[in-house]
MARGU-13758 format. One record per residue (C-alpha): y, z, x; residue in one letter. Coordinates in pm, whole numbers, plus 32768, in hexadecimal, padded with zeros to 4 digits. Each point is the difference from the previous one (the first is absolute). Example, Ala and Ser with C-alpha at 12.3 -4.5 7.8 and 13.67 -1.06 7.14 Angstrom:
2
PT;7E3E;830C;84CE;A
PT;8158;7FBE;8089;S
END
This chain:
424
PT;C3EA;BB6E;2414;X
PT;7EEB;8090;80C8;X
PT;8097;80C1;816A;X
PT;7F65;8014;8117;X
PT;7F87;812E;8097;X
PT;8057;803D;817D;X
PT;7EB2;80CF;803F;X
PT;8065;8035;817A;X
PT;8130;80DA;7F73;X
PT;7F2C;8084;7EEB;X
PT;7EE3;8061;8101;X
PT;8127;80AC;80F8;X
PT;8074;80E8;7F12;X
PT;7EC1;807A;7FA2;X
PT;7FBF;8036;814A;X
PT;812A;80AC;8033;X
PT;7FA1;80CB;7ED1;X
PT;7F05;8100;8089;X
PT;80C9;809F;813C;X
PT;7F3F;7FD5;8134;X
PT;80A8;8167;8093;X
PT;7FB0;80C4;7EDB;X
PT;7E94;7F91;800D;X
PT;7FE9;802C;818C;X
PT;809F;8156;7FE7;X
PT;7ED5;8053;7ECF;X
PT;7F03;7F71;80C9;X
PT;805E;80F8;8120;X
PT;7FFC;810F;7F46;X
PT;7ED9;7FA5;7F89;X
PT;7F45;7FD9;815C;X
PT;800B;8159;8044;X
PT;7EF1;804D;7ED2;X
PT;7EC3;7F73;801F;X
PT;7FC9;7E97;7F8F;X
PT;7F1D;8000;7ECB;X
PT;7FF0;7EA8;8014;X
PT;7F51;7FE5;813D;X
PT;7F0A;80FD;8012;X
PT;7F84;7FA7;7E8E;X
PT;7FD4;7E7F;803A;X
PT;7F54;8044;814D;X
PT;7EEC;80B5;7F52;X
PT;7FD9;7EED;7F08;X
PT;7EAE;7F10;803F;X
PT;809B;7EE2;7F70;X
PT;80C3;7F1F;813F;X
PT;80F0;7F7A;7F31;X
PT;8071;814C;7FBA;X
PT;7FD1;80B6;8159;X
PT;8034;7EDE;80CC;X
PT;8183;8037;8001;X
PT;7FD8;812D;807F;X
PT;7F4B;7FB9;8167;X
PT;80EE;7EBF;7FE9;X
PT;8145;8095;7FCB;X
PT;7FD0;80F5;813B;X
PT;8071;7EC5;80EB;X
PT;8101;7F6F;7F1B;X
PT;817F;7FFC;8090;X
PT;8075;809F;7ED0;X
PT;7EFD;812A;8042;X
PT;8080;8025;8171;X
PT;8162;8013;7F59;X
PT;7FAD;8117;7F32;X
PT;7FD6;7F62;7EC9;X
PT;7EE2;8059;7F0F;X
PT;7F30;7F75;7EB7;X
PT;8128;80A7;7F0B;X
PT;8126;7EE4;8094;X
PT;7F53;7F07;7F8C;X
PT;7F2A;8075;7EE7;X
PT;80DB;8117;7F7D;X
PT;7F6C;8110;7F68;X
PT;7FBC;8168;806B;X
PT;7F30;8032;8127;X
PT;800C;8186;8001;X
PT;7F67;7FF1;7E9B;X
PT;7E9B;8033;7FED;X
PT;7F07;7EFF;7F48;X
PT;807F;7ED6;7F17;X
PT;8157;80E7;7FE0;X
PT;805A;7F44;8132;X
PT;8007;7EBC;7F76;X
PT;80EA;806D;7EA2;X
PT;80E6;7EC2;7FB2;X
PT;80C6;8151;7F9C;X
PT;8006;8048;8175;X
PT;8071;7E97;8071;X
PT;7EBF;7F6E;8029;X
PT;7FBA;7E8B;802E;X
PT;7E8D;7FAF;8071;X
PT;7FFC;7EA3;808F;X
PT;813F;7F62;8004;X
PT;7FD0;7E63;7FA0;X
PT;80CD;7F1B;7FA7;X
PT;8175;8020;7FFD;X
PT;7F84;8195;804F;X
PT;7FC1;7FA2;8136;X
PT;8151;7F85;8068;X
PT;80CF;815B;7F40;X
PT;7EED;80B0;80D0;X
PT;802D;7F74;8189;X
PT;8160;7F9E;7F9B;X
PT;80A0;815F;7FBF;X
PT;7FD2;8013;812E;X
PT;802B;7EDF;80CB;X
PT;8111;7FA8;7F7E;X
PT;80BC;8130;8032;X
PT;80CE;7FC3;8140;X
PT;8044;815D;802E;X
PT;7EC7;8076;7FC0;X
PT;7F66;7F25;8109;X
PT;80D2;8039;80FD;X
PT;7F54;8134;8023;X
PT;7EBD;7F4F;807C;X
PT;8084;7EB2;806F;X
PT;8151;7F65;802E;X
PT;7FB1;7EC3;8048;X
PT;7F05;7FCB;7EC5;X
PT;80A2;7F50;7EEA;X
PT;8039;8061;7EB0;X
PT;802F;7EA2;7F43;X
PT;7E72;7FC1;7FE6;X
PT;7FFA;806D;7E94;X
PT;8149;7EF6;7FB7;X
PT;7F43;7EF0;80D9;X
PT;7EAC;8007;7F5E;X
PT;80DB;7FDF;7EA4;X
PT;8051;7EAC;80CC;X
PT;7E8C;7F8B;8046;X
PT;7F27;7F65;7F59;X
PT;7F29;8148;7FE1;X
PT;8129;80B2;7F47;X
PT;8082;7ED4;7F48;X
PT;7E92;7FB9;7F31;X
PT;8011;81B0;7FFC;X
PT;8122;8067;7F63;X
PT;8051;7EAD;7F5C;X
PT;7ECD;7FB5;7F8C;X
PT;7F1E;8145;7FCF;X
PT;7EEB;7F69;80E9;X
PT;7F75;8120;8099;X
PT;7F0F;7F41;80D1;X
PT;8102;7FA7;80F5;X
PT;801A;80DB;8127;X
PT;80D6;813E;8027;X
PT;8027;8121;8136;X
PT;7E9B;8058;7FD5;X
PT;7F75;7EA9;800E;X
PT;8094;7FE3;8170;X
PT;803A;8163;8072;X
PT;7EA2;8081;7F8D;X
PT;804D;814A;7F33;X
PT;7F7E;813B;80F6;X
PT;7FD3;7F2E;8140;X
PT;815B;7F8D;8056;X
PT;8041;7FF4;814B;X
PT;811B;7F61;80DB;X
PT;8007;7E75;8053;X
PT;7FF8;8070;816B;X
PT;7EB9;80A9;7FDB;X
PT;7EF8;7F07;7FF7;X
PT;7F38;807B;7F06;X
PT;80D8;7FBE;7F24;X
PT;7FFF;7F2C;7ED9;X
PT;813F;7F57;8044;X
PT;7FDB;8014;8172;X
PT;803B;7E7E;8084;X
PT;7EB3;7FCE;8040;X
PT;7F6D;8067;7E96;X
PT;8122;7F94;7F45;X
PT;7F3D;7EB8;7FAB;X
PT;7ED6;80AE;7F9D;X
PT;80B1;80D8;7F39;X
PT;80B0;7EBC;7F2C;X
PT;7ECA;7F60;8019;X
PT;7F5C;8121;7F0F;X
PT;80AF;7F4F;7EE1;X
PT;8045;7EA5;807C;X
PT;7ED8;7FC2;808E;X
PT;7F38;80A1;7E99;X
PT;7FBC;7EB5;7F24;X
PT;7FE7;80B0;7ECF;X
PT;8133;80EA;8020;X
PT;809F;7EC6;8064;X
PT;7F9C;7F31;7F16;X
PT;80D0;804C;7EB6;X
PT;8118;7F62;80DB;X
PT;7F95;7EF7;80BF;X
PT;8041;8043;8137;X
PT;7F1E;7FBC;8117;X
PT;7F17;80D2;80C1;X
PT;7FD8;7F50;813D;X
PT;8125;809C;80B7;X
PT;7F4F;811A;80A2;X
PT;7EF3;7F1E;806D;X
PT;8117;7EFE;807D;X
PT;80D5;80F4;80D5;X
PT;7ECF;8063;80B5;X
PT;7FC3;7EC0;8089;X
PT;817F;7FF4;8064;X
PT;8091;800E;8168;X
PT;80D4;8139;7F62;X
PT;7EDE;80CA;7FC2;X
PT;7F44;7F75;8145;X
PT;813E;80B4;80AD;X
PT;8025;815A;7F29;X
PT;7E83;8035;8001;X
PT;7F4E;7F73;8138;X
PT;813E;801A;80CE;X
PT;809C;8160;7F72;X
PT;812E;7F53;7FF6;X
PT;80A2;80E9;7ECF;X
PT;8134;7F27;800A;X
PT;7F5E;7EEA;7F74;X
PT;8032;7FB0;7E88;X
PT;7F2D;8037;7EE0;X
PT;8012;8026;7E5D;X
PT;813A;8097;800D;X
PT;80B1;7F7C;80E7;X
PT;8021;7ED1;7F6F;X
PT;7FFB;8090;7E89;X
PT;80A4;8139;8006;X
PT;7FAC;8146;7FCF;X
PT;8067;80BE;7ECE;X
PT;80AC;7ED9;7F81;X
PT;7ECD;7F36;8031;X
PT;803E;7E7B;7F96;X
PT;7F81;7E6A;807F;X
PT;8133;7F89;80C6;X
PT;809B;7EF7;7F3F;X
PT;8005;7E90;80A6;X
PT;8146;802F;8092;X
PT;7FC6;8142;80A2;X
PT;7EBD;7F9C;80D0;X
PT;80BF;7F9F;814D;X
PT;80D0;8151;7FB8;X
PT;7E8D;80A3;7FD1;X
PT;7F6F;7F99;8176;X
PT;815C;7FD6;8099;X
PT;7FF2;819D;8009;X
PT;7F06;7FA4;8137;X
PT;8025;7EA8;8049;X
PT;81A3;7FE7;7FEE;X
PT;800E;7EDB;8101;X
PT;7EEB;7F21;7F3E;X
PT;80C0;8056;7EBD;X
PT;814B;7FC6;8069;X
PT;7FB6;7E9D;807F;X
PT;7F5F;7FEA;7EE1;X
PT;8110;8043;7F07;X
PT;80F6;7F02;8099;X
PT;7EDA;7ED1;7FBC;X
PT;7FCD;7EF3;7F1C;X
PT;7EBC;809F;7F9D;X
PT;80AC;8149;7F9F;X
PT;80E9;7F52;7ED9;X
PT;7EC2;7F14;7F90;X
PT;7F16;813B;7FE0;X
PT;80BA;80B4;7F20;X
PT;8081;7EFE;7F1A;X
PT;7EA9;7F9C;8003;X
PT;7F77;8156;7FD4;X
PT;7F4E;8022;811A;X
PT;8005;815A;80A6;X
PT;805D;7F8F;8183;X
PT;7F45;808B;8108;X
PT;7ED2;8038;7F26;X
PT;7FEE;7E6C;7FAD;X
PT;7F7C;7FD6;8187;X
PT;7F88;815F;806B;X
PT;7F8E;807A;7EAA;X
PT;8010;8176;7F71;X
PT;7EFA;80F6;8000;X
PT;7F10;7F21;80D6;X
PT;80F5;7FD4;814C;X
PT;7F5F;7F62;8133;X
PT;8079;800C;814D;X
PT;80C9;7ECF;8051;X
PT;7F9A;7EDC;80D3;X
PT;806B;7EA6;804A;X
PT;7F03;7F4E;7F47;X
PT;80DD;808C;7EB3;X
PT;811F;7F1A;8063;X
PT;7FD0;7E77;8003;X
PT;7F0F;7F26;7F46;X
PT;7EBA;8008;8071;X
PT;7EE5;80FF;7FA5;X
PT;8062;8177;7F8C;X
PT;815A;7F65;8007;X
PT;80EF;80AF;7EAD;X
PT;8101;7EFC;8030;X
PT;7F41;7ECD;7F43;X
PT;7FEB;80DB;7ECD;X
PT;8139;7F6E;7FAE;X
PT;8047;7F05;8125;X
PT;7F20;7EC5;802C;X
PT;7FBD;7FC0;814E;X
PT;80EB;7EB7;8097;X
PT;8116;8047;7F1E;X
PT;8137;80DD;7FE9;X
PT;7F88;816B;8026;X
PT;7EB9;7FB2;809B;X
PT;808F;7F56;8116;X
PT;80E0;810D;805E;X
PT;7EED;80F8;7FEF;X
PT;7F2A;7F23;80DB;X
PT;8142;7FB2;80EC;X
PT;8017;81B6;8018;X
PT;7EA0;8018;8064;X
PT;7FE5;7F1F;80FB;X
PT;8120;8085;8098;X
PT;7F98;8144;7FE1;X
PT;7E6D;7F8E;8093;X
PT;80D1;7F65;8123;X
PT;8092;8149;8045;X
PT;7ED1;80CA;7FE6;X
PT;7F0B;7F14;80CD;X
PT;8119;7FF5;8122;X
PT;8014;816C;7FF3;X
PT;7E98;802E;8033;X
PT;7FC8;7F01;810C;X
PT;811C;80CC;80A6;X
PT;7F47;813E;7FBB;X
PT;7EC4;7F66;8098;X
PT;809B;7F92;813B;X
PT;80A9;813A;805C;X
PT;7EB5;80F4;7F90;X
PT;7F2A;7F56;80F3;X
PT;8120;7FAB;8105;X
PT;8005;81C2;7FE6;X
PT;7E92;803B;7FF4;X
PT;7FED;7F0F;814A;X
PT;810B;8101;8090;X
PT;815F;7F3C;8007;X
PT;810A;809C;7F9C;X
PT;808B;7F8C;7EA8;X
PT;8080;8137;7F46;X
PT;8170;7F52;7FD3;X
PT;7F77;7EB7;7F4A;X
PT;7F31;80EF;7F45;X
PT;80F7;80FC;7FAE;X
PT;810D;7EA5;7F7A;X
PT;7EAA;7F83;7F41;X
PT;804F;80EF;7F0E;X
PT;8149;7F64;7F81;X
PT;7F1D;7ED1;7FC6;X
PT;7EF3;80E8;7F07;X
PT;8168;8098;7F81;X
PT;8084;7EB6;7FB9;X
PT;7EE7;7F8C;7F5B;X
PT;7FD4;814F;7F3F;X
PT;8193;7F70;7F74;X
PT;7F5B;7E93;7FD7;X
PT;7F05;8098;7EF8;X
PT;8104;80E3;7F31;X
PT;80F0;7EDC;8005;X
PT;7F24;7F4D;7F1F;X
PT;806F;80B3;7EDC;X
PT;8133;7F23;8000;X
PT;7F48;7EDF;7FDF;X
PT;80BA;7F3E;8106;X
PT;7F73;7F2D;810A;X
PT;8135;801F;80F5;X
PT;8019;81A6;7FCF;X
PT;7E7E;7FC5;806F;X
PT;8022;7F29;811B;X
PT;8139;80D3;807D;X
PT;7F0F;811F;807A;X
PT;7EEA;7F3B;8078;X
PT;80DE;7F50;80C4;X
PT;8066;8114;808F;X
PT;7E96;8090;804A;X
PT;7F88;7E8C;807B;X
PT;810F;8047;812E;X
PT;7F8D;8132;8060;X
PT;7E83;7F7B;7FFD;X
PT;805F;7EDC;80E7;X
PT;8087;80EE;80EF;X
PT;7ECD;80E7;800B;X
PT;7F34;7EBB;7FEB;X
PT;80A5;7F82;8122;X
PT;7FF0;814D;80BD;X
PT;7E90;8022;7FB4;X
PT;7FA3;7EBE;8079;X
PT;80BD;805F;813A;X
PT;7F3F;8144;801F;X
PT;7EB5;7F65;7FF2;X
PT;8079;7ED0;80CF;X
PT;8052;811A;811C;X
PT;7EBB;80ED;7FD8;X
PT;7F60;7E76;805C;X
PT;80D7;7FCB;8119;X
PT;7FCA;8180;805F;X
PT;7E8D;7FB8;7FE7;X
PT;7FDA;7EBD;809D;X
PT;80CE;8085;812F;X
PT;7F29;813F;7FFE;X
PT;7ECB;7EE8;8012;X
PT;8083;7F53;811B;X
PT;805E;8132;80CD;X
PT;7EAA;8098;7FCD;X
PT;7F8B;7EEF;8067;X
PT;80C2;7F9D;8156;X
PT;7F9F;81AF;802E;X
PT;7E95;7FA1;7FDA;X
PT;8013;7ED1;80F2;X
PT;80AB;80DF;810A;X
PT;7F1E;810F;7FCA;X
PT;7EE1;7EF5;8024;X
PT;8087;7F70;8138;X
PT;8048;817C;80DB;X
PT;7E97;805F;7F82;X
PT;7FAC;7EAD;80A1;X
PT;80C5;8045;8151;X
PT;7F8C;8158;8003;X
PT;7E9A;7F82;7FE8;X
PT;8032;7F0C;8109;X
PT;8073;80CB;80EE;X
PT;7F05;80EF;7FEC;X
PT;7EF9;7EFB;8023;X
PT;80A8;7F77;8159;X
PT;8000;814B;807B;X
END
């Protein structure tokens, strides 16, 4: 009987091996001598090897205090090739499962790192173990898979906050994309490389890049970080519902939500897609052109009438709501005074903002219930336009007429006047 190996305990304890404090408290003592290390690969004329060096000098673990020895081991007081004795604890270039012991003694030392930063956790190493990454690393020996290094750049590692970064939200996608977006790295498991490519023609990156919006998602917010995975089918609504909770919530109570995933078909992403996401518009719901509904509806029948029912009720909405808009903007820029019908408009744009989420339960009367709504407040400021602009004619017709009986008396004193003077 062959057991199975829990790797993510086997992993911990090795971590836990090498003491985090005793190595902190050598690496003190060591600071106060001069750092071998340094000054010797600095001189060398090959980058690879002096490259660290200049690197290193903006690296958070460098502004903590932290030198070549933590992570390399080794002696960095001895002169020459001394330094780097195995005899002396010395490691070169950690890969593989190295890596993880390496960062890990470390980071996953709670103690340890609450010396730096409470609020940083320490499960990353136990996570990763979860991914896909660790899974194909420790259960599998595949050390082409990613580790610390391939995400937090070894010598350059800098906060998320700081935006040069690697895993700052605005590179994190560049940073995936250096594997996922490589055909031959990806290529021995057939996954494919379009995703970078895709996400930058999304409305996501549209927000987080042209719009600075940092808030808005990217690789890992949808994947995970250290546990890195492809949500399953059933946890796609649970994936965007993090940001879109009111979509996803009507969304989990529908038809559509049961049929998708005994069908296998990962929710949201059947309509909106994944990596690719464009904004939304009405010409997605219905049956005509650009239309995702006849996918799986035909047009006529069953689903496709519904969809076609919800967008006509929601193009209802929207054309009374800008004939409304149009009546009171030039009723304003004529000078009448419509800031009330203007300010209630905007329950009419709210309840047709409620119209367009409610589609997700795929129910005509949970549709028609807010444009209803918003079709009563457009009458109103329909009806109070109209009356605006029927006033500024009354105002202007009067204005006519006046000016003109003013003219005709002017006319008629300049008259007298002139024919008094000539009797004179």
């Amino acid at each position: 009987m062959i057991r199975r190996v829990d790797w993510s305990g086997l992993l911990v304890a090795v971590v836990i091996a090498v003491p985090s404090g005793a190595l902190r408290a050598q690496a003190a003592a060591d600071s106060a001598a001069p750092d071998m290390c340094a000054s010797c690969h600095a001189s060398l004329p090959m980058e690879r090897l002096a490259g660290p060096v200049t690197l290193f000098a903006d690296d958070i673990h460098a502004h903590q205090g932290f030198g070549c020895v933590d992570c390399h081991g080794g002696d960095p007081t001895a002169p020459g090739f001394a330094s780097m004795d195995p005899r002396r604890g010395f490691v070169g270039r950690p890969v593989g499962r190295q890596v993880l012991q390496v960062c890990g003694r470390c980071h996953s030392d709670a103690g340890f790192m609450r010396q730096y930063n409470p609020g940083l956790r320490v499960d990353q190493v136990v996570e990763y173990s979860s991914s896909v990454h660790g899974q194909r690393l420790m259960g599998q020996g595949d050390t082409a898979v990613a580790t610390c290094v391939s995400c937090h750049p070894a010598h350059q590692i800098r906060p998320p906050s700081d935006s040069r970064s690697s895993v700052a939200p605005e590179n994190v996608a560049t940073t995936c994309g250096a594997c996922h977006a490589d055909t031959v790295r990806m290529q021995p498991y057939g996954i494919p490389t379009n995703q970078l490519e895709r996400y930058q023609e999304s409305a996501h990156w549209e927000a987080l890049s042209a719009l600075g919006d940092r808030s808005a998602p990217t690789c890992n917010d949808c994947h995970g970080n250290h546990g890195a995975a492809p949500p399953g089918v059933g946890w796609v609504g649970n994936v965007c519902g993090q940001c879109h909770s009111v979509m996803a919530d009507y969304f989990a109570t529908s038809r559509h939500a049961q049929v998708f995933t005994a069908m296998g078909i990962p929710g949201c992403a059947a309509c909106h897609g994944n990596h690719a996401i464009a904004r939304t518009n009405d010409t997605l719901l219905g049956v005509g052109d650009g239309a995702v509904c006849v996918r799986c509806h035909v047009a006529g029948a069953g689903g496709g009438l519904v969809a076609a029912s919800m967008r006509q009720a929601i193009d209802s909405l929207h054309a009374s709501f800008m004939l409304a808009d149009s009546l009171l903007q030039t009723a304003e820029q004529a000078g009448m005074e419509v800031s009330q019908p203007q300010f209630d408009l905007e329950n009419a744009q709210t309840a047709l903002l409620q119209a367009r989420t409610a589609v997700h339960t795929f129910v005509h009367d949970s549709v028609q219930r807010h444009v209803d709504e918003g079709l009563e407040v457009t009458a109103s400021a329909i009806t109070r336009g109209h009356g605006a602009l029927d006033d500024l004619r009354f105002r202007r017709v009067g204005l006519g007429v006046s000016t003109g009986v003013i003219v005709l008396l002017i006319g008629s004193l300049v008259l007298r006047i002139w024919q008094l003077e000539r009797a004179s």
